[in-house]
N, C-alpha and C positions, 0 to 999 in steps of 0.2 A: 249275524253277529255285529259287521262293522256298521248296519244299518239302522239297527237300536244303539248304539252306544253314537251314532252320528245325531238319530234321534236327540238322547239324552241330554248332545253336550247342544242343541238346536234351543231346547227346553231350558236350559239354563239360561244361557246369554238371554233368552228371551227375556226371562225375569229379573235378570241381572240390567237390564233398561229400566225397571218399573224401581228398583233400587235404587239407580243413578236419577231419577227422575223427584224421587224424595229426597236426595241428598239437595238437587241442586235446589229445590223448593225451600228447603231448608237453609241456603246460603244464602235466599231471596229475601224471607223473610229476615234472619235473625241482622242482615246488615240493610236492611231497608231506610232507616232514621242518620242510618253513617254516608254511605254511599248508593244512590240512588241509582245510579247508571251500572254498577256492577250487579244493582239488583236486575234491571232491567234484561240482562246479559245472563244469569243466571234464571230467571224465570222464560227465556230461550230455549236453551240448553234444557230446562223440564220438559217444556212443550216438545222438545223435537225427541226427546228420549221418550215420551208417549207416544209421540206417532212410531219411531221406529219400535216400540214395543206389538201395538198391533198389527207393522207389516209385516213384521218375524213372524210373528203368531200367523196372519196368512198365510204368510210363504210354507210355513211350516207343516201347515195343514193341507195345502196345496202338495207340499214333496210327500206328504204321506199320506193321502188321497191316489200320487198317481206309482207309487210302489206297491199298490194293494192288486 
């Protein structure tokens, strides 16, 4: 029981990155023509919200790989 609901909230967060990764993309473009260096700063923060999205996702499938 606490192993699928640890699952679930694993599941979440995971995508809850790919969310934070279109937001910041979103901050990059719409202020690109205003401030160029927050964009810079904000198209960071996507990239590294992608990478921790498919580490989760490893890791994730890795913990429940070795509970099987």
């Amino acid at each position: 029981l606490i192993f699928k609901a640890m699952l679930k909230a694993l599941k979440f967060f995971q995508y809850a990155y790919i969310i934070f990764a279109v937001m910041f993309a979103w901050d990059a473009i719409s202020n690109w023509s205003i401030d160029r260096s927050r964009s810079y700063i904000s198209l960071l923060f996507a990239a590294l919200a992608v990478f921790m999205f498919f580490f989760r996702k490893r890791f994730r499938k890795k913990f429940e790989d070795r509970q099987k």
